[in-house]
C-alpha positions in Angstrom: -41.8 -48.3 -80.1 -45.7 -47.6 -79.8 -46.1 -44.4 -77.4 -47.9 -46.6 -74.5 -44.6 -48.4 -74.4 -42.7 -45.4 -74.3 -44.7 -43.9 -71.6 -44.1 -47.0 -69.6 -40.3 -47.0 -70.0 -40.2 -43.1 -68.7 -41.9 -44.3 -65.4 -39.8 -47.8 -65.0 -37.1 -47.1 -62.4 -33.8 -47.1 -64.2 -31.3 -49.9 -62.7 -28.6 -48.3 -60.5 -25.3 -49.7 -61.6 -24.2 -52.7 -59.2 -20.8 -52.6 -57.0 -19.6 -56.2 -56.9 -19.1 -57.0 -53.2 -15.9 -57.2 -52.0 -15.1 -61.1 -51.0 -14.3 -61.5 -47.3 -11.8 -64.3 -46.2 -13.2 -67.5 -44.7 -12.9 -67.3 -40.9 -9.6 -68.9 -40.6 -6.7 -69.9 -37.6 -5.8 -66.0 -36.2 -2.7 -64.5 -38.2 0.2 -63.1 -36.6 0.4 -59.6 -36.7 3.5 -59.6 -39.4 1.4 -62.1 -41.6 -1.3 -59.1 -41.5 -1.8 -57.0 -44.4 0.4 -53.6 -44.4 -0.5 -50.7 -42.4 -0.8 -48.9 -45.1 -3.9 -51.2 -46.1 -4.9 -51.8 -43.0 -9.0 -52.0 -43.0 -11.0 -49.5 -41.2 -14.8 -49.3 -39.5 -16.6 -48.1 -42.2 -15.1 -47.5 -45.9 -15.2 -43.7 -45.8 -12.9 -43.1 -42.6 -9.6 -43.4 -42.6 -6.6 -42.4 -39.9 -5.7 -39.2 -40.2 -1.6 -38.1 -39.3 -2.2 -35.1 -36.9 0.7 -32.5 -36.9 2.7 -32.6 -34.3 2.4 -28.7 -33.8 -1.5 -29.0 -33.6 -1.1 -31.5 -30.8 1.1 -29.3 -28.6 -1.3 -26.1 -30.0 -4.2 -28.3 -28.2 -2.7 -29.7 -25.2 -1.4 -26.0 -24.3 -4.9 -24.0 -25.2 -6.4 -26.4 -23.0 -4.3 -26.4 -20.0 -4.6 -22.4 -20.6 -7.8 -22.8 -20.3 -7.8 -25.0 -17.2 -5.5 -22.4 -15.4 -8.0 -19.5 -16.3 -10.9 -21.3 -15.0 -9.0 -22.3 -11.7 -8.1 -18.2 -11.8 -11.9 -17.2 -12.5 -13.2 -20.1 -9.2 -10.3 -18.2 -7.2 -11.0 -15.2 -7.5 -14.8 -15.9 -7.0 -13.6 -17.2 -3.9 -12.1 -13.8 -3.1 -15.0 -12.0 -3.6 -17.4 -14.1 -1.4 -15.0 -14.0 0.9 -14.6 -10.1 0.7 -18.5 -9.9 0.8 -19.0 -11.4 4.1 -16.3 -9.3 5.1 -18.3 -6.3 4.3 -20.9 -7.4 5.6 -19.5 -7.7 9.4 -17.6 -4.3 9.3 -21.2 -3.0 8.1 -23.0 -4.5 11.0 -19.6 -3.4 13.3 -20.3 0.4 12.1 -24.4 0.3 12.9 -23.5 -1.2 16.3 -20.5 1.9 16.8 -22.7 4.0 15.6 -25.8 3.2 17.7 -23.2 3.2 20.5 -21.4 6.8 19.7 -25.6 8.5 19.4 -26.4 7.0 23.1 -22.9 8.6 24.5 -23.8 11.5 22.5 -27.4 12.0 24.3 -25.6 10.9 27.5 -23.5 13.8 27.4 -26.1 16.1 26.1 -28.0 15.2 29.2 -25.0 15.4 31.9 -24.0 19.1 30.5 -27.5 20.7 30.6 -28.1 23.3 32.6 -30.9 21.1 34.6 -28.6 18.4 35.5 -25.6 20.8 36.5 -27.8 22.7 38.9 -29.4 19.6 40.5 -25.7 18.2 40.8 -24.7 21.7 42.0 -27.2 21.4 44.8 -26.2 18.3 45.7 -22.9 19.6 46.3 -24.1 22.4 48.6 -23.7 25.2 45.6 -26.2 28.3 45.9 -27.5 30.8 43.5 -26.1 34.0 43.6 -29.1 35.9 45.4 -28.4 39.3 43.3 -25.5 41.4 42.1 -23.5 42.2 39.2 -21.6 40.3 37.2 -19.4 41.7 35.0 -16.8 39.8 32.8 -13.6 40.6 31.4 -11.8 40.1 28.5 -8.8 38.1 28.9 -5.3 39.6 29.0 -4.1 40.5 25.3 -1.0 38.3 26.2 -0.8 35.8 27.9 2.9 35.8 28.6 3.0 38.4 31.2 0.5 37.0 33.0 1.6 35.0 36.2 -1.9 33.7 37.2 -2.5 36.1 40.3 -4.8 37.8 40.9 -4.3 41.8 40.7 -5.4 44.3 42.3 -7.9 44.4 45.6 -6.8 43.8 49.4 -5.1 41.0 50.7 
């Protein structure tokens, strides 16, 4: 061989090796299902897949993961549900405390205003009351107990 011709042969594509086709059946009347071929060779789709024999076990392994899962999901929405529900809860017992509390500072003032000394000498007044124009006052402690005392007065005229 001359080297041009050798140079050519290196390019030339080599031939793949043929696979003789497989010869299908002419279309015929339908067989019966025992006149088919075994299940063993039963044809498939495509030539690479074939039925695969799951385990029993892996079957049961799948069908209870999954309903696990299913019951944790419907655990996970619930309790979601709680926690809304908990929220707007909070919410209205925080709008029922600014509303008690609002409340509790305008009794507060209110009472502030009805025990100064102001107000209790206009009301006083009102009542007829007077000043004391002058004198002494002198306050004393009160009895050490207060078991002896009967509430009269002691001492002075009758």
């Amino acid at each position: 061989m001359s080297a041009p011709a050798a140079r050519v042969a290196q390019r030339a594509p080599q031939k793949k090796p043929t696979v003789p086709e497989r010869k299908r059946p002419a279309p015929g009347p339908a067989r019966r299902r025992s006149e088919a071929t075994p299940s063993r060779t039963r044809p498939t789709a495509s030539r690479g897949a074939k039925r695969v024999a799951v385990p029993r076990s892996t079957v049961v392994f799948v069908v209870i993961t999954g309903a696990l899962v299913v019951a944790i999901m419907l655990g996970l929405v619930a309790l979601n549900a709680l926690l809304a529900q908990s929220s707007f809860r909070i919410g209205d017992l925080q709008t029922r405390i600014g509303q008690l509390t609002q409340s509790y500072e305008q009794r507060q003032l209110q009472a502030a205003q009805v025990a100064s000394p102001g107000h209790l000498a206009k009301v006083a007044a009102h009542l007829g009351l007077v000043t004391p124009q002058s004198g002494i006052i002198i306050l004393t402690p009160p009895p050490a107990s207060t078991a002896h005392s009967s509430g009269k007065a002691v001492g002075g005229t009758p």
